[in-house]
LOVEXVO-148819 format. One record per atom (N, C-alpha, C, O): x, y, z; residue in one letter. Coordinates in steps of 0.05 Angstrom, whole numbers, plus 5000, padded with zeros to 4 digits. Each point is the difference from the previous one (the first is absolute). Example, Ala and Ser with C-alpha at 12.3 -4.5 7.8 and 13.67 -1.06 7.14 Angstrom:
BEGIN
526448865156a 498250245000a 501850245000a 502150005013a 497250214973s 501650245001s 498550225014s 501050225004s 
REM end
This chain:
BEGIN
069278295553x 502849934994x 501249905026x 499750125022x 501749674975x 499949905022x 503949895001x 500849924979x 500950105044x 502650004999x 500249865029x 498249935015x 505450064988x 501049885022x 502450155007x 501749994983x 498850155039x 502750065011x 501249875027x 498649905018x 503250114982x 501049785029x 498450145021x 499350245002x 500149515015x 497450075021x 497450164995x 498550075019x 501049974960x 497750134983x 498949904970x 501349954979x 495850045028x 498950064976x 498550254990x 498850155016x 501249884965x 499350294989x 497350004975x 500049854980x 498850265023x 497949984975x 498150305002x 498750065019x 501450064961x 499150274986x 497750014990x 499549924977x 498750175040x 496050014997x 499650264993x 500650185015x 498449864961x 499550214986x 497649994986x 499849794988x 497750435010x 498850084982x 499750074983x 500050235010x 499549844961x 499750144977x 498750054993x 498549814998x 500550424991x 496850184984x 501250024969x 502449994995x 496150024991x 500450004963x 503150035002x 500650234993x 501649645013x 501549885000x 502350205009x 502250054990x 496450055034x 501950175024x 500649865021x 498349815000x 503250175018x 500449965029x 498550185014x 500850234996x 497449745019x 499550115018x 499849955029x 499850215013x 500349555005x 500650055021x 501849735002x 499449824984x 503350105038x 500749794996x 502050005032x 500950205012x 499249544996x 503249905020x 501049814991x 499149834985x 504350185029x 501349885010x 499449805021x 499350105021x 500949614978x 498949885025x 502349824999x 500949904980x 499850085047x 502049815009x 498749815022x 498550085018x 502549594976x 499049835011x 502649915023x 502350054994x 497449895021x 501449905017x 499249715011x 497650005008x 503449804995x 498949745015x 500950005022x 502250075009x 495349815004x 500050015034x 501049745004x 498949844983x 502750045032x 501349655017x 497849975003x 498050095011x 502949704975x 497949675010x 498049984975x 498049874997x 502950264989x 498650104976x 496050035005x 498349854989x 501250375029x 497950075012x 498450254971x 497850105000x 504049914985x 498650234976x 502550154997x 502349935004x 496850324988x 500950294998x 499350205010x 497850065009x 504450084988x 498450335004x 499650184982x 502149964987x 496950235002x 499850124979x 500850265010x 499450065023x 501650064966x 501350265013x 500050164970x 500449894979x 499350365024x 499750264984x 501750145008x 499750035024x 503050134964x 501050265013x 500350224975x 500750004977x 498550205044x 499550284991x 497249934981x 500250134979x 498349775021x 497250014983x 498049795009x 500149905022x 498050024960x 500350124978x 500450264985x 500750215012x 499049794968x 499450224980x 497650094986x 498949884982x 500450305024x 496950044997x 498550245005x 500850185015x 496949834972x 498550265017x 498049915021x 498049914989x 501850095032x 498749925021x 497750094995x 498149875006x 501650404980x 497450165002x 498249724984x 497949915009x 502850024977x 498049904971x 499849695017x 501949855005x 495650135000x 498949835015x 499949684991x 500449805014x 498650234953x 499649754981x 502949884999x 500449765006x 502050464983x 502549914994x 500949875034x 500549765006x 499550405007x 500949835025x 498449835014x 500949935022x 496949994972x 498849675003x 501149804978x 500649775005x 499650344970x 500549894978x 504349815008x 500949785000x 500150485005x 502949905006x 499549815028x 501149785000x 497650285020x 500049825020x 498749664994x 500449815016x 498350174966x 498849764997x 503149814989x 501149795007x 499750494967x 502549774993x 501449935018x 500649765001x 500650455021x 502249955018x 499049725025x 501649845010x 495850164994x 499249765011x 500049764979x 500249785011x 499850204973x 500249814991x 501849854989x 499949774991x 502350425010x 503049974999x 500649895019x 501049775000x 498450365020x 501849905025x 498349745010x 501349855013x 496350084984x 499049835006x 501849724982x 500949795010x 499250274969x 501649794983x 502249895012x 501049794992x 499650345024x 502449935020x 500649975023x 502150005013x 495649974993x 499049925032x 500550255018x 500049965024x 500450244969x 500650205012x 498050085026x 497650064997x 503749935028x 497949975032x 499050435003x 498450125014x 503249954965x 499050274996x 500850184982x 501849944983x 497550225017x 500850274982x 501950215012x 498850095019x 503350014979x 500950195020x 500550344979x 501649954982x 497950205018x 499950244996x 501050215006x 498550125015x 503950044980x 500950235015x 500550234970x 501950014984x 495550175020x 500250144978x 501550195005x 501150065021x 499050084950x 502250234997x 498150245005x 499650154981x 499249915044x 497750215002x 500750145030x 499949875021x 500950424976x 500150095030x 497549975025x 497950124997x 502449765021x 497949955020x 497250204992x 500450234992x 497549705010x 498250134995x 496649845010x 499149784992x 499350415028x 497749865004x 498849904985x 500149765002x 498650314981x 498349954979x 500949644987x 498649804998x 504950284995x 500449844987x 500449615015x 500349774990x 499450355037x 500349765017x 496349885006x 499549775007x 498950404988x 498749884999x 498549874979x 498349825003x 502850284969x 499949934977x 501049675002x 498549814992x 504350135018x 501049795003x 497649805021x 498349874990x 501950145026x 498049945019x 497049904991x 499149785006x 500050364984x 497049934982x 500749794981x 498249854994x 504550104992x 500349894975x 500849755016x 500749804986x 499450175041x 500449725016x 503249915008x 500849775004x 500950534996x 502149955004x 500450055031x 498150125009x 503849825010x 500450025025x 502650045004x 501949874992x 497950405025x 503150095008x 502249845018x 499449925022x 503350064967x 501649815007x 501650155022x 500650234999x 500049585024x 503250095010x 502549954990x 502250095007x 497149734972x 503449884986x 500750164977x 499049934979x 502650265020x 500550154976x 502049864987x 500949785005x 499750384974x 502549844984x 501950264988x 502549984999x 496250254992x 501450134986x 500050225024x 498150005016x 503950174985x 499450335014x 498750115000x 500350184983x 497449835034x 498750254995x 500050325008x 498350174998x 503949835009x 500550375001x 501850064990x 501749835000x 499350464986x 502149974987x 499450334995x 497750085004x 504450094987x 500550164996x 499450054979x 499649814986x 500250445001x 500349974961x 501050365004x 499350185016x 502649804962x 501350304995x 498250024978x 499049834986x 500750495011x 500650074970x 500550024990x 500350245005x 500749744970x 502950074987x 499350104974x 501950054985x 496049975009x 499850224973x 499350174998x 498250064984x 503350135035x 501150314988x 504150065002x 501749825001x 498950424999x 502349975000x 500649965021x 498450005019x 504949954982x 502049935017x 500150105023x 500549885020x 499050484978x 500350215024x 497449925012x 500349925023x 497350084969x 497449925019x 500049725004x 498049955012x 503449844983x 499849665009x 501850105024x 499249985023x 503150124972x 501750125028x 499050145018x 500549965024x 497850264967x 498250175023x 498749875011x 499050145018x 500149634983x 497649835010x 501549865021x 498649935020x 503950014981x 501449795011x 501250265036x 500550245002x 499549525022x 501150175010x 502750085008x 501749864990x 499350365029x 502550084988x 501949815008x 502150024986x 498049825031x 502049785004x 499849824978x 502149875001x 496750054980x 500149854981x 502050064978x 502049904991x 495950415003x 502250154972x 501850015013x 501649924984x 499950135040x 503550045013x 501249684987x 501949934986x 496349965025x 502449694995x 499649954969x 501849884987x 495850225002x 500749954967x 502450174996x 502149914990x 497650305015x 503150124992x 501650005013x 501650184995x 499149675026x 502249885007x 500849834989x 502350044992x 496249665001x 500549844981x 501050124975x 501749854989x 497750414994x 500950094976x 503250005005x 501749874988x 498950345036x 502250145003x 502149805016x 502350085002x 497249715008x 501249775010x 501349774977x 501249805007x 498050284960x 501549824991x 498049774991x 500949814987x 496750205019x 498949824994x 498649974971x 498650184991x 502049614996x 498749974970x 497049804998x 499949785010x 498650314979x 498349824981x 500149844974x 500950094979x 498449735024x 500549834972x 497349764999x 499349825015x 499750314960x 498249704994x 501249664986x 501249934979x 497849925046x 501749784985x 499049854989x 497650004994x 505749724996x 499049844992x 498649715002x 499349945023x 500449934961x 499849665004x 501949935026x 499449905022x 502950174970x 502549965011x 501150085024x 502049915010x 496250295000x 499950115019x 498149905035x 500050075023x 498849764962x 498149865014x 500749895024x 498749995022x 504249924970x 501549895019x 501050175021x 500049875021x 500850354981x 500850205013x 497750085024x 500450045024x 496549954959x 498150095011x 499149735023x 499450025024x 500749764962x 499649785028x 501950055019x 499350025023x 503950034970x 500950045027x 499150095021x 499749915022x 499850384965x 499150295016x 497149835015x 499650055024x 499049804965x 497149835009x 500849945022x 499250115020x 503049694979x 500349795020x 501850165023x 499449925022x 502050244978x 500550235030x 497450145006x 499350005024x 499450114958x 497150065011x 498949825011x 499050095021x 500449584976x 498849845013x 501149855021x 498649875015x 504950154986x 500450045030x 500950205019x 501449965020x 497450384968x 499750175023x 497950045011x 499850085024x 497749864957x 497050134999x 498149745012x 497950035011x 503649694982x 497949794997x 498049904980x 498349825005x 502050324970x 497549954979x 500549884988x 502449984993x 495549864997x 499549804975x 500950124975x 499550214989x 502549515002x 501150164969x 499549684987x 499649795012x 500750274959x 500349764981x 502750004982x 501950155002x 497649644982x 502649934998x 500750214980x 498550184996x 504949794984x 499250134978x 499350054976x 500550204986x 497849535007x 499049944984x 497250154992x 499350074977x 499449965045x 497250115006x 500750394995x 498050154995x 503849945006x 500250324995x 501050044980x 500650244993x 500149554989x 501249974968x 497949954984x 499550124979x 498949675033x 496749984990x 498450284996x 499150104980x 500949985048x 498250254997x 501150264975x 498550064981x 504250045024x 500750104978x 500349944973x 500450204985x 499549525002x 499749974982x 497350034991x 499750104978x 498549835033x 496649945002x 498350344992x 497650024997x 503950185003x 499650285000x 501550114984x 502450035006x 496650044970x 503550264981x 500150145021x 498750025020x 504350174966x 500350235018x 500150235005x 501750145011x 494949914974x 498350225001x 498449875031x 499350155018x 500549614981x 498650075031x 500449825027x 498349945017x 505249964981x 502350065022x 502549984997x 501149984978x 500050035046x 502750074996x 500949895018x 498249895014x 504650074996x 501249965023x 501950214995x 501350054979x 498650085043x 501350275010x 503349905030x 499649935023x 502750104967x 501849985022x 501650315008x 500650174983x 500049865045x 500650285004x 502949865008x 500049795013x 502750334980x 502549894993x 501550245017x 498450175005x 503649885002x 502850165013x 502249854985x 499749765003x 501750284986x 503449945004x 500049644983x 501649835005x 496350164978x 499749724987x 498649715020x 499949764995x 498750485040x 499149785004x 497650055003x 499450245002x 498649605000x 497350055005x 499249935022x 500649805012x 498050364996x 498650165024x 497449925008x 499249955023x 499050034951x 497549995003x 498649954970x 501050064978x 496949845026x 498649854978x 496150065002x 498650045020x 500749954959x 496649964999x 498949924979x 501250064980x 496249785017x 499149904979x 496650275003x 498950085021x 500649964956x 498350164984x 498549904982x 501049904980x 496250115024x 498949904975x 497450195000x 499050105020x 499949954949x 498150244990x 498849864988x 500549814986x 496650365024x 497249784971x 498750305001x 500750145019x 498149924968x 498450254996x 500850225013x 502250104997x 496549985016x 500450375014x 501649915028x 500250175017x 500849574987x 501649985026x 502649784997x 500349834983x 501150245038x 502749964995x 500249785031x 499150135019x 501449714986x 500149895027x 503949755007x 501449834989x 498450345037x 502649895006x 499949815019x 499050015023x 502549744962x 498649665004x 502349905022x 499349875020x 503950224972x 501749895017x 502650155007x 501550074982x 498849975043x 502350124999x 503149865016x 499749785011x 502150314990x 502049895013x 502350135011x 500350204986x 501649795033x 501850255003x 502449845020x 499749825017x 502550304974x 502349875018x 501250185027x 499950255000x 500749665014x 500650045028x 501950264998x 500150155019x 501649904956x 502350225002x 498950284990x 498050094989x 504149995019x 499150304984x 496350125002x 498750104982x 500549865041x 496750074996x 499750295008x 497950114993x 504450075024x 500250295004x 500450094970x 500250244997x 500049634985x 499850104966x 497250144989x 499850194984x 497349615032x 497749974996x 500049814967x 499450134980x 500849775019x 500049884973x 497449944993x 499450054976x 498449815045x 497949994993x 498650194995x 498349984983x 502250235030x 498750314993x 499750044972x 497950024989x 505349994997x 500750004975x 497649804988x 498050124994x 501949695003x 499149744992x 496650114987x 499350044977x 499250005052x 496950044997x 499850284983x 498150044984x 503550125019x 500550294980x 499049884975x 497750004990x 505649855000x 499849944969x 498249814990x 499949924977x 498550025046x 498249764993x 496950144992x 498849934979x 499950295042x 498850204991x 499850104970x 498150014985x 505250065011x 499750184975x 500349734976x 499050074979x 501549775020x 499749754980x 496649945003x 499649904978x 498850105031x 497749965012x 498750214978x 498949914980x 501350395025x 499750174989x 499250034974x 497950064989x 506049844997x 501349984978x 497749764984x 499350054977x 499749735035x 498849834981x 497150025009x 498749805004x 500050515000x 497250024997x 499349955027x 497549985000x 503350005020x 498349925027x 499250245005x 500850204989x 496749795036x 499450345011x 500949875025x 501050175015x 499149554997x 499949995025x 502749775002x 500749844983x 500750225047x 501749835005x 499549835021x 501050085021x 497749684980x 499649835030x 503249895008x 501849884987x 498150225045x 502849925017x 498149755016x 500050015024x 498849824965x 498749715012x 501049965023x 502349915003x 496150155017x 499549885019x 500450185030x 502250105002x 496249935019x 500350065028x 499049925015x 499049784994x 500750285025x 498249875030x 497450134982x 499850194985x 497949555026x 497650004991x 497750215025x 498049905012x 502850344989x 500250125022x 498050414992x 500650154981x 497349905038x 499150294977x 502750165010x 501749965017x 497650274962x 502550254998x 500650045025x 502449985003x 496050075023x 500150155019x 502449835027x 501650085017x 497349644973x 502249715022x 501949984987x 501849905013x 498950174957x 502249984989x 501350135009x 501849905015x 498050384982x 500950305009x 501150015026x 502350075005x 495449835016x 502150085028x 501649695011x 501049955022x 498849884956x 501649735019x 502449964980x 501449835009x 499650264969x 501649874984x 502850105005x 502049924989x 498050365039x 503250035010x 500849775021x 502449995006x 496249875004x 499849885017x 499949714999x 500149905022x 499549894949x 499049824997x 502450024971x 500550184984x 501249465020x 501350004980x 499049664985x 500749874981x 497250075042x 499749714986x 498349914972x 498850194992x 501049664998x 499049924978x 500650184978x 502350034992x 495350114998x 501150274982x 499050285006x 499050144983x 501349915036x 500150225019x 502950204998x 500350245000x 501949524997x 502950144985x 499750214977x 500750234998x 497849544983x 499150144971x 498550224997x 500350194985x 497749765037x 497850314999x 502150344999x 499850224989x 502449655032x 501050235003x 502150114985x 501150215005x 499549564971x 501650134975x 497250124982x 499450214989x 499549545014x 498050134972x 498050224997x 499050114980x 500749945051x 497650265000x 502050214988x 498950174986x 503449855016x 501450234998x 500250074970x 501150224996x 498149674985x 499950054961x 497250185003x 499350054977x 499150045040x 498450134998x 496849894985x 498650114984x 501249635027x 497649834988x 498450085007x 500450225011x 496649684989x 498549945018x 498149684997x 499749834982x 499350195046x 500449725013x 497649874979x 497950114995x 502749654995x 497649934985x 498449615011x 501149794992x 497350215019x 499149775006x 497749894989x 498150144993x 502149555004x 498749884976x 497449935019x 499950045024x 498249854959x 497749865020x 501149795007x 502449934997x 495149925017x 501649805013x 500449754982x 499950024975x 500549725038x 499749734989x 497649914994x 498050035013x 502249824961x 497149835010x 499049774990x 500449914977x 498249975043x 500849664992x 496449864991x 497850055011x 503049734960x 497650034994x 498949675004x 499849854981x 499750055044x 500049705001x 498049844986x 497850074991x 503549675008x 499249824979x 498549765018x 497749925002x 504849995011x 499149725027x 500650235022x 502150135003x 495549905009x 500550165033x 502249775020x 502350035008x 495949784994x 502249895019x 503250075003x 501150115019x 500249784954x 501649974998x 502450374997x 502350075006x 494950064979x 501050315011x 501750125025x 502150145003x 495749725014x 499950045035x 502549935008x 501550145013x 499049594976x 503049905007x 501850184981x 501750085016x 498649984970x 502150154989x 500250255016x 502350085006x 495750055001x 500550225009x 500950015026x 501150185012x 498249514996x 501850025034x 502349904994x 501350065021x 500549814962x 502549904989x 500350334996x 500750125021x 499050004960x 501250204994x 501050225025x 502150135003x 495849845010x 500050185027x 502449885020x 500550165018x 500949624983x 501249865011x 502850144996x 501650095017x 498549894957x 502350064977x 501350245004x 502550044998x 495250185008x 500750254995x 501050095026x 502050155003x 496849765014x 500950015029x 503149875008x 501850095014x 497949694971x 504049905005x 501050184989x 501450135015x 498450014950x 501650144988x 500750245011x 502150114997x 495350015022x 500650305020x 501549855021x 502250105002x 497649735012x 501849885020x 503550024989x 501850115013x 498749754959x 502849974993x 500350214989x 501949984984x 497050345015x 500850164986x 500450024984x 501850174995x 496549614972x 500950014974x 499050164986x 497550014999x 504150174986x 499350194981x 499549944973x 501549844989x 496550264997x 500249884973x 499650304979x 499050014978x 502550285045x 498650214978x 502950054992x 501949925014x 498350254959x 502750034980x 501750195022x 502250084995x 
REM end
């Protein structure tokens, strides 16, 4: 199945046994200037059991031949799989090659959130629960919104994107997303004082996890903690529609131990974030790596030194692209 979204194409490679699904991706095409091909890119999958050897030769032949249909100069890959030896060399034998160009986050926090309220709180540490209940006792409300509300929430975007520096879209694209999902699995969440709003987040749930995609917050009133408030009720909505786990997406790509002793000390990139988010009582969860499955080497080589170019200006201009 094959589709188009602005600056993307999209097409859905899937298997079926006596007329099940069994293993399948998402692939997004992107065109390279000068019209040199594509790239084929995978995120969070495929979907699959890696163990079963036949099925995952079987899905890889289709996904090459997909992407070959499209001139695609490679395959790119960033599964939904915590780092693991075995599994990198699994990748590796199957002729994939580890990337420096990521695309999605790979480290990120994940709460628990399915048990009660008093142990999701015991887990958290005690400066956290203080400002959650400061936020209670300060006046602060929750409200899930609306359509209508959308608007409120780009504001809150666009002071976030000129205190913080991060990439936002327009608001057309966060009206898309919420419509694109009932709302059993997201919400937009705003934390309000006195009829004004404070703070904002986008939430979205697919199975046993709950993941928080965007957030936003205004310059006033932040001795309220509003965001405190915010990730609380976002937890227990998480909860409420079946999740066990809550991902706070995204930190320094960094092990427990460099997180731990540099993040009082370090406010750049998302190093800020580590030090709200370690505090919900997560733990640290990191994905394997990238991995890239080339088609034309040559032209690989050059992408990966363009890309390498890229990433280096974007650490130069300090651009952020995490929520």
């Amino acid at each position: 199945m094959k589709q188009t979204i602005p600056g993307w194409d999209y097409e859905i490679v899937a298997l079926a046994q006596h007329n099940r699904l069994v293993a399948g991706a998402l692939v997004l095409y992107w065109q390279i200037p000068f019209r040199l091909g594509t790239i084929a890119y995978i995120p969070r999958g495929p979907v699959i059991d890696w163990g079963n050897n036949e099925l995952t030769e079987d899905l890889l032949a289709a996904l090459d031949s997909a992407a070959r249909q499209r001139r695609a100069l490679f395959l790119k890959l960033e599964p939904d799989l915590e780092h693991e030896p075995d599994m990198c060399a699994r990748l590796a034998g199957l002729g994939f090659k580890t990337s420096t160009h990521t695309i999605q986050t790979r480290s990120t926090i994940l709460v628990d959130v399915g048990e009660t309220d008093e142990n999701i709180l015991a887990r958290m540490n005690q400066g956290t629960r203080r400002k959650i209940r400061t936020a209670a006792r300060s006046g602060v409300t929750i409200r899930h919104g609306m359509m209508e509300d959308i608007d409120s929430f780009h504001r809150l975007l666009v002071i976030t994107q000129q205190r913080d520096n991060i990439a936002i879209r327009d608001q057309e694209y966060y009206r898309k997303l919420l419509t694109l999902f009932t709302p059993q699995h997201s919400t937009l969440l705003l934390a309000s004082y006195h009829d004004r709003d404070l703070g904002a987040l986008i939430i979205v749930a697919w199975g046993n996890r709950a993941w928080y995609l965007h957030g936003a917050s205004s310059d006033e009133d932040r001795n309220r903690m509003p965001n405190y408030a915010l990730q609380w009720e976002a937890m227990r909505w998480a909860r409420e529609n079946g999740c066990a786990e809550y991902d706070l997406f995204g930190i320094p790509d960094e092990d427990v131990a460099t997180l731990e002793s540099l993040f009082r000390y370090r406010q750049d990139g998302a190093w800020g974030l580590y030090g709200f988010k370690r505090g919900f009582g997560g733990r640290v969860w990191r994905a394997i790596e990238t991995w890239d499955r080339p088609y034309n080497r040559l032209l690989y080589i050059g992408y990966t030194i363009t890309a390498a170019i890229r990433d280096w200006w974007r650490a130069k201009m300090d651009i952020k692209t995490v929520p």
